[in-house]
C-alpha positions in Angstrom: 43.9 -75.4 21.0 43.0 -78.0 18.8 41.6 -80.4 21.4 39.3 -77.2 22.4 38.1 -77.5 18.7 37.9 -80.7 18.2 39.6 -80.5 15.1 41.1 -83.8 13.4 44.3 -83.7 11.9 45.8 -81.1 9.6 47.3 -82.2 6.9 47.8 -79.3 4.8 51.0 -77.7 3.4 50.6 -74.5 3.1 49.6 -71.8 6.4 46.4 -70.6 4.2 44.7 -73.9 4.3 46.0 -74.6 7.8 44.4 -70.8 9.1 41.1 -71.7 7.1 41.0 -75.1 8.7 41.7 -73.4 12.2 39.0 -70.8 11.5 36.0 -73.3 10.0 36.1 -75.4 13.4 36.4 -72.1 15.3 33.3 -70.9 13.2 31.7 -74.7 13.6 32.1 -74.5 17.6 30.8 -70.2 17.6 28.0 -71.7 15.9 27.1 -74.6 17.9 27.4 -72.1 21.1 24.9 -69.8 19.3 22.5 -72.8 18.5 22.9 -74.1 22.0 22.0 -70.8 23.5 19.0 -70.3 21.5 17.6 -73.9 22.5 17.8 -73.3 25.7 16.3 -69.6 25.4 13.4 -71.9 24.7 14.0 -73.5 27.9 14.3 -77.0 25.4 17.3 -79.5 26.7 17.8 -81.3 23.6 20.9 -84.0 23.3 23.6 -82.5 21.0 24.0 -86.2 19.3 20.0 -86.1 18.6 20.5 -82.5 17.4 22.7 -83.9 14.7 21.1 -86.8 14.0 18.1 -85.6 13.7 18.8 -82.8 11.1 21.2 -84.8 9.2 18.5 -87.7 8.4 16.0 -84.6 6.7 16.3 -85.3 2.8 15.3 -84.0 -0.1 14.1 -86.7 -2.8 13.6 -86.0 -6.4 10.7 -87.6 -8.1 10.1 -88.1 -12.2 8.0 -89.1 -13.5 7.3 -88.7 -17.5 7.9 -85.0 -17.9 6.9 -84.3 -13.9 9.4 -83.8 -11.6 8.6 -83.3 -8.0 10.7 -82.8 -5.1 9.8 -84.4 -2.0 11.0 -83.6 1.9 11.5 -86.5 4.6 9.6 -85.5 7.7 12.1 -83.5 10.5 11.5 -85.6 13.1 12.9 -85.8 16.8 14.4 -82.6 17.5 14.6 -81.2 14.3 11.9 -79.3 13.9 12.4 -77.8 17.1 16.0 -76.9 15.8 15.2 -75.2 13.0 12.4 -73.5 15.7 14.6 -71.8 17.5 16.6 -70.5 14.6 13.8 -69.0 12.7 13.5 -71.2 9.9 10.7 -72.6 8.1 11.0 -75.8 6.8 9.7 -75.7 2.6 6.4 -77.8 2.0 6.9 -81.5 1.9 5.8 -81.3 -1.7 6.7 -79.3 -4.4 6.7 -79.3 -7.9 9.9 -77.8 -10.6 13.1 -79.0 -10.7 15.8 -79.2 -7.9 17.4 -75.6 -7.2 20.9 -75.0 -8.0 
């Protein structure tokens, strides 16, 4: 099972954090599935290693400046935007102003 998963080693020591592992890679691969299926529901073949990349390089930057503060996006490039497309999310303007959510 864990090869299906691709989960790493478990090195827990008690069965509640071994079930929780267990269940956040299941979750992890019902997930990918889901986002997989709705890509190509868009009839998009997009490289699962871009997919990852892609979204993982988006960043949010906090700017100061004297008693400013401005938080700024990185652009979604490659396949990004097209990921978070097909999920139904809108991306937040590139600029905005206030501090960082918490």
């Amino acid at each position: 099972m864990k090869s299906v998963l691709e989960t790493r080693p478990i090195y827990h020591h008690n069965d509640e954090s071994i079930i929780g592992h267990v269940f956040c890679s299941f979750l992890a691969v019902v997930l990918r599935k889901e986002l997989q299926d709705r890509i190509a529901r868009k009839g998009w073949k997009l490289e699962w290693n871009h997919i990852i990349a892609d979204v993982d390089a988006i960043e949010e930057i906090t700017l100061r400046h004297q008693n400013l503060v401005f938080r700024l996006l990185t652009e979604a490039t490659g396949s990004a935007g097209k990921v978070f497309q097909a999920v139904g999310i809108a991306l937040p303007p590139v600029l905005r102003d206030g501090p960082p959510e918490r």
